[in-house]
N, C-alpha and C positions, 0 to 999 in steps of 0.2 A: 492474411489477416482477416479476425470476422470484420462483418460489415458493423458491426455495434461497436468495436472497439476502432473502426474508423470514423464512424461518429463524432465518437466524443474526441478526438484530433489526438490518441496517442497512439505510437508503433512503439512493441517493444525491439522491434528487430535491430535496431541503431544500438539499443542499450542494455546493460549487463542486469540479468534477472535472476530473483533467487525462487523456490517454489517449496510452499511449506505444505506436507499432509497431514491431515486427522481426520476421525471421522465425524458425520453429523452428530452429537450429543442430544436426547431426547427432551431436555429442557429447552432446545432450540428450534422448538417445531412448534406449529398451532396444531388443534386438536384434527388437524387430517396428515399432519404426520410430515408436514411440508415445513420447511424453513424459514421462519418468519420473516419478513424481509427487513426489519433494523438490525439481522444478526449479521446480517453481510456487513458492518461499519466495522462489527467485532474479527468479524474474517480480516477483514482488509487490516485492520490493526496488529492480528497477529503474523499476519505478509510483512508488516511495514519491520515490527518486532526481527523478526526473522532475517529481513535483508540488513539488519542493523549485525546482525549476532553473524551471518558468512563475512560479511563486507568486515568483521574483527571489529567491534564495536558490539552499542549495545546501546539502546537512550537513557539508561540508566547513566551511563557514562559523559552524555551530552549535558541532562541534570548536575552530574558532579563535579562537570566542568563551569558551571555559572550561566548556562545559556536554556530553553527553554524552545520546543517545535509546536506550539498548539496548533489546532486545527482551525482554519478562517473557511475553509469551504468545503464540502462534502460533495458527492453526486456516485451515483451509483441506476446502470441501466439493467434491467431482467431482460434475456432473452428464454429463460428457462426456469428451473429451478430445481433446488437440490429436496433431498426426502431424510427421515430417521434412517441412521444407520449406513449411508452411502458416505465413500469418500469423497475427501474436498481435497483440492488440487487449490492453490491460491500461490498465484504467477504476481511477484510485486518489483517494480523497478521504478528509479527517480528518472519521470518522466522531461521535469525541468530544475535547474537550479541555478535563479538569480543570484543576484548580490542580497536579497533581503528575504527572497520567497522558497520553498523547496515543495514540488510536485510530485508526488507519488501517483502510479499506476497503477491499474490491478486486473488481471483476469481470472475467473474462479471456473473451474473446470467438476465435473464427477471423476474424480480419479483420475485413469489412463484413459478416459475416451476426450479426444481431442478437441468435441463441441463445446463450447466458447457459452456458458449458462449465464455468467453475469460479469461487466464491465464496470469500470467504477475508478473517481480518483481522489485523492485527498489533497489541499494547499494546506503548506505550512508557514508561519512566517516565524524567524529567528525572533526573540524576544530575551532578555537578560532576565537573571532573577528576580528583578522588580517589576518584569512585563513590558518593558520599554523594548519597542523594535529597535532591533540592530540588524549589523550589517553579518553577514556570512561570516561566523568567528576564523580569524588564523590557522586558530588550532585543528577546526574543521574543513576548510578550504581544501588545504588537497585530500581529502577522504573523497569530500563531495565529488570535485572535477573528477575524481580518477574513475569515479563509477558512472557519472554521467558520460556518455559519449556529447556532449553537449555545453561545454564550459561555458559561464558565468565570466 
């Protein structure tokens, strides 16, 4: 495991991860052609997308179910960085899942080379359609447990 990704306290090696590619897009670089660094929340977001859609699901789906995941905390570490035109590799897995909170992980890679460019996590908290926190809905309970190695 990198040392940045031990850092910030997650291993994905315990829990099941899905890994989404694309490449850099040229609206997502500052004018030396590097990847600006608020695009990586947009990375991380379509990891999280992503492990929603293998995991058979979708948060379109969480939405249409009456429940709501916003974002209460961000963080994201550079050990590197990505350029125009280079593949992105985005490693995302539910790093925690309380009864009220869900943790997403993330590691962003250039493609197939296995250096560890940028770590990063997102907190969710369950909230209902009116925004009012709640607990771990029923209907999501075993989704969650079964991909956490980690149960709640």
């Amino acid at each position: 495991m990198p040392s940045s990704a031990k850092n910030l306290g997650y291993d994905r090696g315990s829990h099941t991860f899905v890994e989404s590619e694309f490449h850099v897009r040229y609206a997502e670089t500052d004018n030396m052609g590097i990847v600006h660094h608020s695009t990586y929340f947009v990375y991380f977001e379509e990891g999280r997308s992503q492990y929603m859609r293998d995991m058979g699901s979708d948060y379109a789906q969480v939405e249409t179910s009456g429940y709501q995941l916003p974002v209460t905390e961000a963080q994201v570490r550079f050990s590197g960085s990505l350029r125009y035109g280079q593949k992105v590799r985005v490693r995302a897995w539910i790093a925690e899942s309380l009864s009220r909170r869900l943790t997403f992980a993330y590691e962003i890679t250039a493609g197939d080379d296995p250096e560890v460019l940028v770590t990063g996590f997102t907190r969710h908290v369950w909230t209902d359609s009116d925004g009012k926190v709640t607990r771990l809905p029923e209907i999501w309970r075993s989704h969650f447990r079964k991909q956490s190695k980690n149960p709640s």
